[in-house]
C-alpha positions as CSV (number, residue, x, y, z in Angstrom):
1,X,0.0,0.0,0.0
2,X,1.4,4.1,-0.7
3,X,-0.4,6.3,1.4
4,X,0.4,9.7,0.4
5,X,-2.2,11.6,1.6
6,X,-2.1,16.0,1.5
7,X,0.6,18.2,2.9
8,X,0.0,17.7,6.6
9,X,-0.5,20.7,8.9
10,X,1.3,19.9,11.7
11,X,4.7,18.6,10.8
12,X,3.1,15.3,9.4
13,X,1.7,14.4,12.8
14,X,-1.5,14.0,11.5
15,X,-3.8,13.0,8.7
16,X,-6.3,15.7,6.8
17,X,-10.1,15.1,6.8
18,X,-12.4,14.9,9.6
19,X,-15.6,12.1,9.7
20,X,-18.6,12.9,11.6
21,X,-19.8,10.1,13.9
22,X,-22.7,7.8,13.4
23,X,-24.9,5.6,14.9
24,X,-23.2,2.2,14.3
25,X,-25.1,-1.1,14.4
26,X,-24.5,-2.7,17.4
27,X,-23.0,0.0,19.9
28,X,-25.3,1.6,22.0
29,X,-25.4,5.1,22.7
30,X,-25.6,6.4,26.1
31,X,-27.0,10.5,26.7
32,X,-24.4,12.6,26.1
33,X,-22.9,14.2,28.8
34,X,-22.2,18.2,28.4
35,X,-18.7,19.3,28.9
36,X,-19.3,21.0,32.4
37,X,-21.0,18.4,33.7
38,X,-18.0,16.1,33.2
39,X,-16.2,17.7,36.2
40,X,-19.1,15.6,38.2
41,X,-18.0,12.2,36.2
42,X,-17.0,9.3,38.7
43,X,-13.9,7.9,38.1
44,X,-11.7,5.1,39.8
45,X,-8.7,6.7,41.2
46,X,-9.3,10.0,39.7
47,X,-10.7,13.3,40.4
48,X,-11.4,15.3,37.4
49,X,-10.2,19.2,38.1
50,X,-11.5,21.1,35.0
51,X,-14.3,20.9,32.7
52,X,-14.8,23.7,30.3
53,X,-15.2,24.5,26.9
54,X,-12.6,26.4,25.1
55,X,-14.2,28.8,21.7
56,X,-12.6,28.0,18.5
57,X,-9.1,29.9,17.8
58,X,-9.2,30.9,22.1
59,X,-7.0,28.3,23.5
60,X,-3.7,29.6,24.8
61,X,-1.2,27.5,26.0
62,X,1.2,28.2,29.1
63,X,4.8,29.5,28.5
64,X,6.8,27.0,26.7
65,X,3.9,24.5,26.3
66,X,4.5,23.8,22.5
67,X,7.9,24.3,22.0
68,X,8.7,21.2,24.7
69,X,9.7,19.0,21.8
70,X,10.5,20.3,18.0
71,X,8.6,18.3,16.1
72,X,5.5,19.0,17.5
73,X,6.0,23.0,17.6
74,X,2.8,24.8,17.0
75,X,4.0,28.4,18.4
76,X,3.2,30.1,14.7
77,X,0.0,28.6,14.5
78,X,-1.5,28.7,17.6
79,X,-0.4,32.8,17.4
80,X,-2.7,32.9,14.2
81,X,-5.6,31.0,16.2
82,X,-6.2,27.5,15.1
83,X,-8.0,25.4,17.5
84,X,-11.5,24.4,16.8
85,X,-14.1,24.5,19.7
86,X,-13.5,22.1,22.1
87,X,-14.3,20.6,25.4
88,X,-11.0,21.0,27.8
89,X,-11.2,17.7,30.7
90,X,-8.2,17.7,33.3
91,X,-7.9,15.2,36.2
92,X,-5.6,14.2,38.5
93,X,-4.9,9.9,38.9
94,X,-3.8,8.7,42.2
95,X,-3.8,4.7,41.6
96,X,-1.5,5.0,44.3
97,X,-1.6,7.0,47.4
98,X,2.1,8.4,46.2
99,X,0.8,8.8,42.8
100,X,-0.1,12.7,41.0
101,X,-0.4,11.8,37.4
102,X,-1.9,14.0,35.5
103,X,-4.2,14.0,32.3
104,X,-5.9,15.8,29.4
105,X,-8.4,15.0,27.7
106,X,-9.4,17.3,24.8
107,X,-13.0,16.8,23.0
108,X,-14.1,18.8,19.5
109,X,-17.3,20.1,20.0
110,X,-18.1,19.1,16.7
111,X,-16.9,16.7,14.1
112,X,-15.8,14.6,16.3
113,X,-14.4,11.3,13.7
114,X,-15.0,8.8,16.3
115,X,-11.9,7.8,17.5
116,X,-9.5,8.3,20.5
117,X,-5.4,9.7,20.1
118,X,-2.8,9.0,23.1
119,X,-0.1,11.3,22.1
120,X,3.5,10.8,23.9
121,X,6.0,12.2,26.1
122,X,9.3,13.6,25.7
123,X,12.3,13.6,27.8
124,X,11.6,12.6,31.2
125,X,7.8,13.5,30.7
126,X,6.7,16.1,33.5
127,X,4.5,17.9,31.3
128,X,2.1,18.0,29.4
129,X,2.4,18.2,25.4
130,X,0.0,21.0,24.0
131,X,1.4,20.5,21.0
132,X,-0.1,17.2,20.5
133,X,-3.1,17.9,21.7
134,X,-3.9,21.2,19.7
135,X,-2.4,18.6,16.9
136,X,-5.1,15.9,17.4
137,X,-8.1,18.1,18.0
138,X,-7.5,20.0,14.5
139,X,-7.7,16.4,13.1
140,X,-11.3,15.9,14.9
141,X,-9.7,13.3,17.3
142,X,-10.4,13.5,20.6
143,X,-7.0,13.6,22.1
144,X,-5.5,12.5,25.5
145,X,-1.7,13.1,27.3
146,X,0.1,12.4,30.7
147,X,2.6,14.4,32.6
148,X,3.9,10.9,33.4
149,X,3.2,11.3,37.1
150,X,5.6,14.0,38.1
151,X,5.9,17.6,37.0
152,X,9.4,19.0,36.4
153,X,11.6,17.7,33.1
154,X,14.5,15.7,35.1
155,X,14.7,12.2,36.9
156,X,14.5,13.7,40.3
157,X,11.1,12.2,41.0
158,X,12.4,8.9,41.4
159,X,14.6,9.4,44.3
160,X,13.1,7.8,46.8
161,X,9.2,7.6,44.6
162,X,9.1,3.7,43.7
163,X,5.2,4.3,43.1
164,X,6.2,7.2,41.0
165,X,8.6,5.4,39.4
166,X,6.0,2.8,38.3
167,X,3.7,5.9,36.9
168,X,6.8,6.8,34.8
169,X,7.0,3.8,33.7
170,X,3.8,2.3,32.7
171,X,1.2,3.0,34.6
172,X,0.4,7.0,34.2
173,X,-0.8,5.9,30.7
174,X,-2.8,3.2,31.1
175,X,-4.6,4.8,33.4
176,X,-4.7,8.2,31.2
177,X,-6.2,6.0,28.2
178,X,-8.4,3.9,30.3
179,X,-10.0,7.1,31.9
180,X,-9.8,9.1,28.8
181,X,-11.9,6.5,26.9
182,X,-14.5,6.8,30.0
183,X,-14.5,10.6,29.7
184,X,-15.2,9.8,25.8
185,X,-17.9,8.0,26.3
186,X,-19.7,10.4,28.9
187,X,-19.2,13.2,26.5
188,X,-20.3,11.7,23.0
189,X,-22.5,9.1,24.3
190,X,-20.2,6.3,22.3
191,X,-17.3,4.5,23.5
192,X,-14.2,5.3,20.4
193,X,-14.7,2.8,17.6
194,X,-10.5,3.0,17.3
195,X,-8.0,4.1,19.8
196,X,-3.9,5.2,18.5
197,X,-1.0,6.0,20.2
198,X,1.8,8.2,18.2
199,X,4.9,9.1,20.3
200,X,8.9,9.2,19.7
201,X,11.4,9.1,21.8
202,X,9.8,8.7,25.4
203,X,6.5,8.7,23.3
204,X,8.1,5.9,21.3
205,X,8.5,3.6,24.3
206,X,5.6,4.1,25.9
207,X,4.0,2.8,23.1
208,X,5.7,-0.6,23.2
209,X,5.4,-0.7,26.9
210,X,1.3,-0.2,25.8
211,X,1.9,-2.9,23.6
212,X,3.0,-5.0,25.7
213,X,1.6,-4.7,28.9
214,X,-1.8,-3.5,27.9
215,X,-2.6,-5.1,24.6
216,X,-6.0,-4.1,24.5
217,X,-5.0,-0.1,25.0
218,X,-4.4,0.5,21.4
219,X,-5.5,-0.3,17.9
220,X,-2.8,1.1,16.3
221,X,0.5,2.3,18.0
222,X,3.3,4.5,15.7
223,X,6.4,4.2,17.6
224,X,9.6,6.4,16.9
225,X,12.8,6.4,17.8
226,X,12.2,3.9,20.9
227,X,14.7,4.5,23.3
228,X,14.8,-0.1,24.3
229,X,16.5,-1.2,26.4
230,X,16.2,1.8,27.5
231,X,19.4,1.3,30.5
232,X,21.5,0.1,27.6
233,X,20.4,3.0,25.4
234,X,21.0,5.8,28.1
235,X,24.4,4.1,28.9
236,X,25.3,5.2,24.6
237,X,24.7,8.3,25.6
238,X,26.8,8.6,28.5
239,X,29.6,6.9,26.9
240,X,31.7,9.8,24.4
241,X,31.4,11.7,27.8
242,X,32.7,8.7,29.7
243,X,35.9,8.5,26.7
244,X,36.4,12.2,27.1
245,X,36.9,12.3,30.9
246,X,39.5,9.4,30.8
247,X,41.4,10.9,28.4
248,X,40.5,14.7,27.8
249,X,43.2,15.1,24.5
250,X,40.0,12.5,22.5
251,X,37.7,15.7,22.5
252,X,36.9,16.8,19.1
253,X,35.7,20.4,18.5
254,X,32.1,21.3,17.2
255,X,33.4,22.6,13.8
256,X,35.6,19.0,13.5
257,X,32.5,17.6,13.4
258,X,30.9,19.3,10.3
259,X,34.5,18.5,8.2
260,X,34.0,15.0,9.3
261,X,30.2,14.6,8.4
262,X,31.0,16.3,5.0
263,X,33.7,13.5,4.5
264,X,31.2,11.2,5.2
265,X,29.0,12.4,2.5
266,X,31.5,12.9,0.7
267,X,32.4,9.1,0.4
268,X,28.9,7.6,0.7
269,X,26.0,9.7,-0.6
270,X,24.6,9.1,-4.0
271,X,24.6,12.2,-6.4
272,X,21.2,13.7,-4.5
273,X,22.6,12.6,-1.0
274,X,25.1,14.9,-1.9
275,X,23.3,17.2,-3.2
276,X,20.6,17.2,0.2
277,X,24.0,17.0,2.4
278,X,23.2,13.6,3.8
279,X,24.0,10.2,3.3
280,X,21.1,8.2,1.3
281,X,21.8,4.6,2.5
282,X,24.2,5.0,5.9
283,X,23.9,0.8,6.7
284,X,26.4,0.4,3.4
285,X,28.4,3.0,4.6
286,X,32.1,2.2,5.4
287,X,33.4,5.2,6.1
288,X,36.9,4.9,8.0
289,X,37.7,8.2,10.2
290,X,41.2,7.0,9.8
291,X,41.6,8.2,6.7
292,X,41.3,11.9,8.5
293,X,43.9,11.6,11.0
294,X,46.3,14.5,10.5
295,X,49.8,14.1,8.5
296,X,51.5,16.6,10.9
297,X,49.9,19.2,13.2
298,X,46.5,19.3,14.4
299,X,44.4,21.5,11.9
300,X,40.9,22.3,11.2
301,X,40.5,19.7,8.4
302,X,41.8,16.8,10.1
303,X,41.3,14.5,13.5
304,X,44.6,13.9,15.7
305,X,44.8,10.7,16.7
306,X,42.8,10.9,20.2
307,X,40.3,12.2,18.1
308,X,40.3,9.8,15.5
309,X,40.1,7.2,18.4
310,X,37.2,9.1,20.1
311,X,35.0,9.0,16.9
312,X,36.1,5.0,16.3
313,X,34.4,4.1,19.6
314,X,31.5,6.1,18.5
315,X,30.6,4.9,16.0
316,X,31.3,1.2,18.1
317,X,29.1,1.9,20.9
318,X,30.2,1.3,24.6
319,X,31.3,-2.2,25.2
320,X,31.4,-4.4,27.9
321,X,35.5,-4.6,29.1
322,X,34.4,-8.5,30.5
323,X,32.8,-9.8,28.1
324,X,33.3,-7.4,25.0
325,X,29.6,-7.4,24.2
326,X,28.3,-4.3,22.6
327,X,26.0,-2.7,24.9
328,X,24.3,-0.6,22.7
329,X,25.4,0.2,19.0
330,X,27.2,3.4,18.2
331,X,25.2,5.8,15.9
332,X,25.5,5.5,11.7
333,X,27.8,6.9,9.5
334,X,26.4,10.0,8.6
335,X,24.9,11.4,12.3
336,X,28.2,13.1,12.8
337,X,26.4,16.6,13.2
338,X,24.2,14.9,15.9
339,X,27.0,13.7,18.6
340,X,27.7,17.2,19.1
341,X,26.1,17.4,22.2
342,X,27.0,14.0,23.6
343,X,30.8,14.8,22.7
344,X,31.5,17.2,25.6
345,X,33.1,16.2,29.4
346,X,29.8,16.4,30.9
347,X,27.6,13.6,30.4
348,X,24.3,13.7,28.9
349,X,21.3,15.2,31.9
350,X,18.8,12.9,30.7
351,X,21.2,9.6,30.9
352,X,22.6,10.5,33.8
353,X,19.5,10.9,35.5
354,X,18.3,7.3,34.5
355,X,21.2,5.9,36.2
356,X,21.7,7.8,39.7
357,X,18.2,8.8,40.7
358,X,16.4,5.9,39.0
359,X,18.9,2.9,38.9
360,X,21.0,3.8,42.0
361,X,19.4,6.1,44.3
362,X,22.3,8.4,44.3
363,X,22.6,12.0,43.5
364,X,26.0,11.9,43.8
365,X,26.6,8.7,41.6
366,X,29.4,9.9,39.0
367,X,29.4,9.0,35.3
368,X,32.8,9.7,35.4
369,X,33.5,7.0,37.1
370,X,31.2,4.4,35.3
371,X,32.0,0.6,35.4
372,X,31.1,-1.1,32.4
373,X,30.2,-4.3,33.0
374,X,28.7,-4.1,36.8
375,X,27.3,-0.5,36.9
376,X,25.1,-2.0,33.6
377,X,24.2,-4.9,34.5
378,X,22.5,-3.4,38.3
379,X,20.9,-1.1,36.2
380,X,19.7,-3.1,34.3
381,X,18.4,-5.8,36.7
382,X,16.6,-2.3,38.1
383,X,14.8,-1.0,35.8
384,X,14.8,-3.8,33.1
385,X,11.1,-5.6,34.7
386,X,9.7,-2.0,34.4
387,X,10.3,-0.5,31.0
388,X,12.5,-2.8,28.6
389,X,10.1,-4.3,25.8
390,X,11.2,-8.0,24.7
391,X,9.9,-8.9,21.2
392,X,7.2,-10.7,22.6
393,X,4.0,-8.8,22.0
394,X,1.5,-11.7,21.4
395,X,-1.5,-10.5,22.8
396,X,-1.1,-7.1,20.7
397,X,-0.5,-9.1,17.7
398,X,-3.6,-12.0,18.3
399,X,-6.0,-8.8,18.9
400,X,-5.3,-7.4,15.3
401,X,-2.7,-4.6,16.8
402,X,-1.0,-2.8,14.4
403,X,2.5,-1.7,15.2
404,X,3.9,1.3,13.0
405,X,8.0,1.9,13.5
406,X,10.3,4.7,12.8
407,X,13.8,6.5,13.1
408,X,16.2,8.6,11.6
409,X,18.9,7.6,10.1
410,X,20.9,10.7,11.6
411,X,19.7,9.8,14.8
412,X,22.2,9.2,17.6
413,X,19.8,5.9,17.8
414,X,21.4,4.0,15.0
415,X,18.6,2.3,13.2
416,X,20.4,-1.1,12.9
417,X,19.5,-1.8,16.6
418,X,15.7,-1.1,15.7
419,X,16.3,-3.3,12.8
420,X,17.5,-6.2,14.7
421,X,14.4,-5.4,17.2
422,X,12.2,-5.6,14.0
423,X,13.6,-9.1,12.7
424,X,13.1,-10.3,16.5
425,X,9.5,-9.7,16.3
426,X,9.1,-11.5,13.3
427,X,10.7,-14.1,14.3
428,X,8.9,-14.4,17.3
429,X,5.3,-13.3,15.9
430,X,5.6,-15.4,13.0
431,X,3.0,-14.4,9.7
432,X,1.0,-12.5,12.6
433,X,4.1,-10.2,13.3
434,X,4.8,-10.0,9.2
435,X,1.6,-8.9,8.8
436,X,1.7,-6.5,11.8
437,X,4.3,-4.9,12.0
438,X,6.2,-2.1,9.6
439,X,9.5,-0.5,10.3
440,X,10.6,2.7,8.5
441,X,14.1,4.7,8.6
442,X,13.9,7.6,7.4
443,X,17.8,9.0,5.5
444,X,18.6,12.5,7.0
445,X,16.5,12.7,10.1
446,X,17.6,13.3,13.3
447,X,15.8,12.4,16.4
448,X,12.1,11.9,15.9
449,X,12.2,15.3,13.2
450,X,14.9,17.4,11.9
451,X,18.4,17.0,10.4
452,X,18.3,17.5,6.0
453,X,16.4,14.9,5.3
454,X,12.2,14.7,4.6
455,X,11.4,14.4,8.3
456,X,7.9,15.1,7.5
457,X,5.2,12.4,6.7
458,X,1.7,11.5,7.4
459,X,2.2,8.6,10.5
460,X,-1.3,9.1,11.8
461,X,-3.2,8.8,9.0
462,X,-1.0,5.5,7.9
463,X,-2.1,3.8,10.7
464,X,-5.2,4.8,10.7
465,X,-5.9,3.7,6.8
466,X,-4.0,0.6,7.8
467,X,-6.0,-0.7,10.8
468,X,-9.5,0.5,9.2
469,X,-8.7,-1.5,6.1
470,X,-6.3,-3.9,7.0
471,X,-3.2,-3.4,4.2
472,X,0.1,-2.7,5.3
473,X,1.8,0.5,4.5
474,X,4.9,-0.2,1.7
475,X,5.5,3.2,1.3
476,X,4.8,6.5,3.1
477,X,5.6,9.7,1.4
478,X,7.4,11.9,2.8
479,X,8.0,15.8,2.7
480,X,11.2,18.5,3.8
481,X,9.2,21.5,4.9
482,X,11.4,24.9,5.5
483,X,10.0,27.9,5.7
484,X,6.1,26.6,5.5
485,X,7.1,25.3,1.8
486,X,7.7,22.0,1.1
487,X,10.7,21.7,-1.3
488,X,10.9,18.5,-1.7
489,X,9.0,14.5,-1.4
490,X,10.8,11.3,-1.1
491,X,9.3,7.7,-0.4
492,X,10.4,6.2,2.5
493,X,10.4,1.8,2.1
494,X,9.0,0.0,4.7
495,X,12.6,-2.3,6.0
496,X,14.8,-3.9,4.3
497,X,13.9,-1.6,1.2
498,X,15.5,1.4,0.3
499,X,14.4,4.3,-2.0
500,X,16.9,4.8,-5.4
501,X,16.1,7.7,-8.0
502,X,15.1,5.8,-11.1
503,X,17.5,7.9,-13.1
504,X,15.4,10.5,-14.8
505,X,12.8,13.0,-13.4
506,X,12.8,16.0,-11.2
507,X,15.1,14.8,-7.9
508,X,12.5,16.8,-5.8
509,X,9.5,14.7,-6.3
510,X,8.9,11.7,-4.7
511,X,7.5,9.9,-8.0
512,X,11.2,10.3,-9.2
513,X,12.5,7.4,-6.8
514,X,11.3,3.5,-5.9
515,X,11.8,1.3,-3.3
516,X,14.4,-1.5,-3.9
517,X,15.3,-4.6,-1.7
């Protein structure tokens, strides 16, 4: 199947086209509730805190709520006034008597398609995403996000907060969809016919931990960029820090790393690659940074030999000094421009955090001094039970879930570990999996949006055409948007196939390239 679908509004979030709901045979309606009186509505666990309808083009976010995560930055348009009328539900979830999760639940007043949209976190969550609301509600979806259970965007909530840890974890959106499908219900009279999750990054997680803890959640989940195992994953990003404080001469300046990713290019891209400034197929790249490493003095077009070194284990990954496993794989050849800010002698907040307020218990727990094999491993044993995703997602899969994937190739996340992920749930899902599951990579974008390549592509509406009717998506089309233009479209190939101009045609339209195994 090739869903192309319109130029999306927001960043490709979302499809186009609303459908009003109707009476279906079979579901029974109940009397609509109106929005005020939904801040009477009994829930388990929860008290609901706000109940009010908001007038179309009036809603106005707090400071900083849509600019918490790029690729869902709505700043322009909500400055213009694009909101349709809608019914505004907060609540506050205590499933336990630590617990302070909290939701919202946006509902369009009118033309309302039906169905229900979990939208994801970022970062360390503690907050909610406006963005994605104001996103899903222009689509005619009601629309439903977590703060994750704590407010504030670092891992301190942990420390000594096992029950919050547990909302971070899993629980704060299970409980979020399960009360937002009640507060659905109340207000429309009908229970959703369908139910999606779209997140990346943190978003991208929780919707495999939905997967696979609470099959029956989700219809359709799009998943990007998934940080899992997420121990092994934060320990990748600790680890050019780690490098850098045992030997300081291995840092490489910001500028080095723009000469190196044009060397990159350089050797790998095809003809367009070079011309977009990014590397079209990065898995076939060999790119050796040796062939860099200055003849004589340091210089700003070549690597000294710390350097060189530095950018070797990388690309590797951190290892294991006992048993030489890689613990999570270095990123691709062509994400040079995206280690920049794990490259410095300060390791990454958002790793760091996962490993002395979360793992350890320790504010003072030093990266610095980071063992490789043990310091991993406790981790892991930790936090593992509560947030890695094994490719087991049966129940998902026997229910008719569908399970959308995507990353960047410029990602610090190199793809290949999604791919092996991928191939794992085959394996283990069998023809149910295969028909399932879809994994895309997307050349040129960094994490979950940006970088030079066409970051922008209709995920929503692809698993929303693909549950309603059942055919996988083979292709997605995707568009580079810069300054609200789109200036160019490229397929992206559901995994393993990649997308090679034909040869002839305009190398800005989509049509001018196919997907190839």
């Amino acid at each position: 199947m090739t869903h192309t679908g319109s130029t999306p509004r927001v960043l490709g979030f979302l499809a186009s086209g609303l459908l009003c709901l109707l009476p279906v045979a079979g579901r029974t309606a109940s009397p609509p509730t109106p929005c005020g009186g939904l801040a009477r509505l009994a829930l388990p666990h929860a008290t609901v805190t706000l109940a009010e309808q908001v007038a179309a083009d009036k809603f106005r976010a707090p400071p900083h709520g849509l600019d918490l995560f790029p690729a869902f930055n709505l700043a322009g348009a909500l400055e213009q006034g694009s909101n349709p009328a809608f019914c505004r539900v907060t609540a506050t979830l205590k499933p336990s008597a630590d617990s302070d999760v909290r939701i919202e639940v946006w509902l369009p007043q009118s033309g309302w398609n039906g169905k229900l949209l979990g939208v994801g976190s970022f970062g360390w969550g503690g907050a909610i995403m406006y963005a994605g609301l104001l996103a899903g509600v222009q689509e005619g979806y009601a629309v439903a996000n977590t703060d994750t259970g704590h407010q504030g965007g670092d891992g301190r909530f942990a420390l000594g907060h096992p029950e919050k840890l547990i909302d971070y974890a899993h629980r704060a959106v299970h409980e979020m969809t399960v009360d937002a499908k009640a507060i659905v219900e109340a207000f429309y009279g009908f229970a959703p016919s369908r139910s999606y999750w779209v997140g990346c990054s943190l978003g991208g997680l929780e919707g495999l931990v939905e997967a696979k803890r609470y099959p029956a959640d989700y219809d359709g989940i799009v998943v990007g960029a998934p940080p899992n195992p997420i121990v092994r994953f934060n320990a990748l990003q600790l680890w050019p820090s780690w490098l850098i404080r045992q030997s300081p001469s291995r840092q490489i300046p910001r500028d080095k790393y723009a000469m190196v990713h044009q060397a990159v290019v350089k050797a790998c891209a095809s003809p367009t690659g070079q011309e977009e400034d990014l590397v079209d197929e990065p898995g076939a790249c060999r790119f050796d940074p040796r062939s860099l490493q200055c003849r004589g003095a340091d210089g700003p077009d070549c690597l000294t030999a710390p350097q060189v070194d530095l950018l070797l284990q990388t690309y590797a990954g951190p290892v294991n000094p006992r048993s030489k496993e890689i613990i999570f794989p270095g990123p691709a050849r062509g994400a040079e421009l995206e280690m920049v800010p794990f490259g410095g002698d300060q390791p990454m907040p958002v790793a760091l955090d996962l490993f002395r307020y979360a793992a350890f218990q320790d504010p003072a727990w030093d990266a610095g001094a980071m063992d490789w094999d043990k310091d991993v491993a406790s981790a892991v044993q930790k936090l593992g039970p509560l947030m890695h995703v094994d490719a087991d997602l049966g129940p998902f899969l026997d229910r008719g879930g569908k399970l959308l994937l995507y990353i960047g190739w410029t990602d610090f996340h190199n793809p290949e570990e999604l791919f092996g992920y991928y191939r794992a749930l085959l394996e283990r899902g069998g023809a149910k999996a295969r028909g399932a599951v879809r994994l895309f990579a997307v050349p040129g974008m960094a994490h979950c949006a940006g970088g030079q390549g066409c970051d922008t592509f209709d995920k929503l509406g692809a698993i929303d055409d693909w549950v309603e009717h059942g055919e996988p998506p083979e292709r997605l089309v995707a568009s580079r948007v810069e300054d609200g233009m789109v200036v160019r479209r490229r397929p992206l190939c559901a995994y393993p196939a990649v997308a090679r101009y034909r040869g002839a045609g305009d190398t800005r339209d989509a049509g001018s390239f196919g997907c190839v195994r």
